[in-house]
N, C-alpha and C positions, 0 to 999 in steps of 0.2 A: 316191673322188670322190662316189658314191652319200650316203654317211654326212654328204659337208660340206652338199651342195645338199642334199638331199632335205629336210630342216625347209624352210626359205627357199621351195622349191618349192611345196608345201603348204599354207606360209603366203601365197603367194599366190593358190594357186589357189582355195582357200574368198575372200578380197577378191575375185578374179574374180566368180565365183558371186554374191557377196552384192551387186556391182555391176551384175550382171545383175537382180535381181532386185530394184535398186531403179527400173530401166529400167523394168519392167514392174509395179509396185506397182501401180500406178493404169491399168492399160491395163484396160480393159473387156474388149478382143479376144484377152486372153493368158489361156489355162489357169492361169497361174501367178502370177497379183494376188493379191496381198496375201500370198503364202505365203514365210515364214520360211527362212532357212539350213538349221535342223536338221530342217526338213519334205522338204527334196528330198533331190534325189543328182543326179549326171553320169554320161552314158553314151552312147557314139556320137556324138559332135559334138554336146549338147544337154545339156538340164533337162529331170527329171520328177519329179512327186513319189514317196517313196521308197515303194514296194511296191505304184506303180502306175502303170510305163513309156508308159501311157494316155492319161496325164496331164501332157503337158509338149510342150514346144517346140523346137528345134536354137539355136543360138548362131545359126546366118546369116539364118533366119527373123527374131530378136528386132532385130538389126542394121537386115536392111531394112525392117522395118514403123515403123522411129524411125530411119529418113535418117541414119545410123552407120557411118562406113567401119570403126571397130572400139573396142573399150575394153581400155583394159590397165591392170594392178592391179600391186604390185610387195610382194616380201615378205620377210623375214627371221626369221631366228632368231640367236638369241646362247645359245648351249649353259652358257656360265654366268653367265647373268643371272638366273637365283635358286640362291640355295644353298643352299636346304632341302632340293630335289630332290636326288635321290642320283644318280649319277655313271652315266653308258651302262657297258652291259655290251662286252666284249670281243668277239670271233669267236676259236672256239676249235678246230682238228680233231688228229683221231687219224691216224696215217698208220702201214698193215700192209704188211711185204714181202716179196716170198718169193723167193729168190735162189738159183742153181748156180753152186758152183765146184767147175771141173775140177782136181780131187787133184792128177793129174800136171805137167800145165802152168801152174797158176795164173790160170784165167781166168776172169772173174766176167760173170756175168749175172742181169740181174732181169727174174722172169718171169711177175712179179706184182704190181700196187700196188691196197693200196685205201686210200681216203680215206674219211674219216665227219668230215664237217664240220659246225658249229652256228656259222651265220651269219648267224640271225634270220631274219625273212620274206626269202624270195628272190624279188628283182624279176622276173628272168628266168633260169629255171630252166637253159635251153639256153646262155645266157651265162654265165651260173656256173659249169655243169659243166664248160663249155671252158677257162675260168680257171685251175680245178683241174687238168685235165687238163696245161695248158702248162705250167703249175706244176709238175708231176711231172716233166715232161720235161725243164725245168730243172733240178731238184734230180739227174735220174738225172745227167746232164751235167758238174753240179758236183760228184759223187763217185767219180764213173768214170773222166772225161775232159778235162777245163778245168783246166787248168795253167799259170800263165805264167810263163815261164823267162824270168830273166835274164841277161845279159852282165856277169858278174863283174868287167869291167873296165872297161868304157865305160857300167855302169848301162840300156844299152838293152834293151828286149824283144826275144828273138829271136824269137820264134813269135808275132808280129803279125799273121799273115793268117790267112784261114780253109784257106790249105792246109796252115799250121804248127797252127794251135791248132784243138783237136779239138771238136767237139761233137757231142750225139748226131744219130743220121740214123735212119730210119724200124728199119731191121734191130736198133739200140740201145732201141728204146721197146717195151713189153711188154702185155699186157692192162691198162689203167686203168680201174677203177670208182671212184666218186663215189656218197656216200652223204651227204645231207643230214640232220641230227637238229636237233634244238632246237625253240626258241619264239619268236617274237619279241620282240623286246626293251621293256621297257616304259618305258622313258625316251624314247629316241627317239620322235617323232612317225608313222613310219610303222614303226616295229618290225627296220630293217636293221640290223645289226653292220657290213657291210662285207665282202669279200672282196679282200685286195691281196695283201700278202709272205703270209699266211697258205697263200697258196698253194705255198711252196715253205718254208716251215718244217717241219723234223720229214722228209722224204723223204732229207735225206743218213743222218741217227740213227737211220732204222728198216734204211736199207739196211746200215746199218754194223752196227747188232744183228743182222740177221739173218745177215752176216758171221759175225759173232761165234759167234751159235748155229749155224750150219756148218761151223766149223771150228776156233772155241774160241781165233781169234786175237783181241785186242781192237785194231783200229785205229782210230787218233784223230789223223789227221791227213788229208787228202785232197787229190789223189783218190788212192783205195785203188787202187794198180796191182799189177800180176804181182810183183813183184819183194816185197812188203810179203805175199805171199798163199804165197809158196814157203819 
């Protein structure tokens, strides 16, 4: 969602700015007469000129000194309305896991995930990681325990509810770290790749290699249960 708004957003909010600042072109009373788009910046509900926070005014100030209940500006982007530009980069992560299974009974656990994500400038770093995070949880879910069985005869699901069909519960999630790398992106306008399914790409294939490299089974079907592990 970030990746579709974010241009459009941008692109209005400099039109905001720059209609602010035709508000005040000619005000005598305003620190910020006559000064250009690429002379300011935003910060704290205002205008100031840029490298000198000194220098400038609040949005509600500029409003009420010109009898303004408010000014709105509206913006877009069209991602391919030139094509000379070269095409946004992707969001790409690594996902490591580190797993026990008990020899005797066949019983699998993960008791380690990390993620090293490149998802260009992160908006909110605490909202990312949580992303990641629920992502994991999903994916452990989907390799472990989410199965839907059906009724070979009537085509219905029998494991319909949440006390038939499994998912994980706090005892099934394991230590998750989140590691951000990269750069932001230089096509996009504000440098975001996006974080969606990337979230949960890649945590069934590592949990399953790591399978693999503990026990030298290769499974490729899921969820990997006891029965596939003995």
């Amino acid at each position: 969602m970030a990746t579709s708004l974010s241009g459009a957003i941008q692109d209005a909010v400099g039109k905001l700015v720059r209609a602010f600042l035709d508000v005040v072109a000619d005000d005598e009373s305003s620190p910020l007469r006559d000064r250009r788009a690429d002379e300011v910046t935003t910060t704290e509900g205002g205008i100031h000129v840029a490298g000198a926070p000194w220098i400038g005014e609040t949005y509600a100030d500029i409003l009420a000194r010109h009898g303004l209940p408010e000014i709105t500006a509206h913006g877009e982007r069209n991602p391919a309305g030139d094509a000379r530009k070269p095409t946004a980069n992707g969001s790409f992560a690594a996902r490591f896991a580190e797993v026990r299974v008990d020899p005797d009974l066949g019983l699998l656990r993960v008791a380690r995930i990390v993620s090293a994500v490149d998802a260009g400038r992160i908006l909110n770093e605490k909202l990312a990681r949580s992303q990641m995070i629920g992502g994991a949880v999903m994916g452990i879910g989907m390799t472990m325990l989410e199965e839907t069985v059906f009724d070979h005869e009537t085509g219905r699901i029998v494991n319909a509810t949440l006390g038939d069909y499994l998912i994980p519960a706090n005892a099934d999630v394991p230590d998750l770290d989140v590691v951000f790398v990269g750069t932001p992106d230089t096509v996009r306008p504000i440098g975001i790749k996006g974080i969606g399914e990337i979230a949960i790409v890649g945590v069934s294939a590592a949990i399953a290699n790591a399978v693999y490299h503990a026990t030298g089974r290769r499974i490729r079907s899921l969820p990997i249960t006891v029965e596939q592990l003995l």
